[in-house]
N, C-alpha and C positions, 0 to 999 in steps of 0.2 A: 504494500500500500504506500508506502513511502521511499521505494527505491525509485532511480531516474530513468524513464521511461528510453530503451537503448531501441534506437531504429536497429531494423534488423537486414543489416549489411555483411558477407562475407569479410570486406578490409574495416579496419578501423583505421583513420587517421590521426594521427595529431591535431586534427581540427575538431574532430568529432569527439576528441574525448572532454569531460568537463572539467573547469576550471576549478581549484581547488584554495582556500584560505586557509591561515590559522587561526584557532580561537583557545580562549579555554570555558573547562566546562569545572566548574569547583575544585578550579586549583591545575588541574590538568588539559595537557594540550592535547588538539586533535585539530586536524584536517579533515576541513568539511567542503563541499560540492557551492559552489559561486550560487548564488538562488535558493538556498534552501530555506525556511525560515526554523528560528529559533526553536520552536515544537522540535520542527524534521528533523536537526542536528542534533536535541537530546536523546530523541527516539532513536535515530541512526548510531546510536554512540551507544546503544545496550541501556540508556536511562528512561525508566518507565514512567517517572515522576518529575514532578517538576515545582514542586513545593510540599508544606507538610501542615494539615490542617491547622487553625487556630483553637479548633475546640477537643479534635482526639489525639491531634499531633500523627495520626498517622498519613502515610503519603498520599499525593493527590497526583492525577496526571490529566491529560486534555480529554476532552470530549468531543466536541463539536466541532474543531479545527477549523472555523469562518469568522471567529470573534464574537461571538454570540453568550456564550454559557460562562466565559471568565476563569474556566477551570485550568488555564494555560498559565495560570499569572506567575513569574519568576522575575529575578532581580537581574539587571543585564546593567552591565558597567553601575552598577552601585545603586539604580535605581529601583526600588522595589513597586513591586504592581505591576511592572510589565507585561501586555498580552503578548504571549510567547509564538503563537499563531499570527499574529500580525506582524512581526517584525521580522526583517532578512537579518540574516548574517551579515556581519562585514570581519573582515581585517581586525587581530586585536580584541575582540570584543572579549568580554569579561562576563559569563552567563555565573548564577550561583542557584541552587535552589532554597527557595523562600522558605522563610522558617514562617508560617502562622501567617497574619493579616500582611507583615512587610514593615517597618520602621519608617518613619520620615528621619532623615539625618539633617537633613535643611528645609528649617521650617520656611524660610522666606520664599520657598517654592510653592507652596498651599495657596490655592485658590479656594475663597467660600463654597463656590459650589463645587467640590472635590470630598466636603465636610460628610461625610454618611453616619451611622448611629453605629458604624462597629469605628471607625474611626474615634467617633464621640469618647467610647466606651474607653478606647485605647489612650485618648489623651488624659480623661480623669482619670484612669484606674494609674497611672505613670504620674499625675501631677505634673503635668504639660501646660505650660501657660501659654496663649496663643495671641498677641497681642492684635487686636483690632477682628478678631472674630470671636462670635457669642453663638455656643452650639445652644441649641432648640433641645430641649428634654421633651420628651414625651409622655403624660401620666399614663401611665397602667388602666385599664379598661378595667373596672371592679365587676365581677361576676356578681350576678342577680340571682 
């Protein structure tokens, strides 16, 4: 499902074969195929996962592979929350798998509407002070 579709020619040439970068993948290098995206290179690499839940801690891997369902989110050059299906490889790149929701390391990157309720959760439960944003709490719906 994820290897590169090989026309099926007697010769191969030097033109026809793909082009290949380097990356690493937590900590270790590999050569990966020009075009593939973030997903195809962990899955291509024997990695089934690609982060590890916030609430079992057990592994998570992609689903949907179109950017739809989120399941893909890993940390790529330092950034966490990365859709791992939506992004190509390049040169260099620094993939890691995400431990849990993902860390902000530079708050001055936070946009308000970026703000969600497990975010929320994650700044108060850390004593995260956010200056110039005010999360919205939501009261609990009291059962009748």
């Amino acid at each position: 499902m994820f290897k590169a579709i090989q026309k099926n020619n007697a010769q191969t040439s030097a033109e026809s074969m793909p082009e290949y970068l380097t990356l690493s993948i937590d900590q270790q290098s590999y050569q990966i195929p020009v075009g593939y995206s973030v997903t195809a290179a962990l899955l291509s690499t024997g990695h089934n996962s690609n982060r590890y839940s916030s609430i079992s801690g057990k592994k998570r891997g992609p689903y949907c592979l179109m950017g739809v369902c989120f399941e893909c989110l890993c940390q790529i050059d330092g950034i966490a929350n990365r859709q791992g299906c939506m992004t190509l490889v390049t040169p260099g790149m620094q993939i890691e798998h995400q431990q849990g929701s993902g860390y902000i390391q530079d708050v001055s990157i936070i946009d308000e509407t970026l703000i969600n309720e497990t975010l929320v959760n994650e700044i108060v439960n850390k004593n995260i002070v956010i200056e110039g944003i005010k999360p919205v709490f939501k009261e609990p719906k009291n059962a009748l």
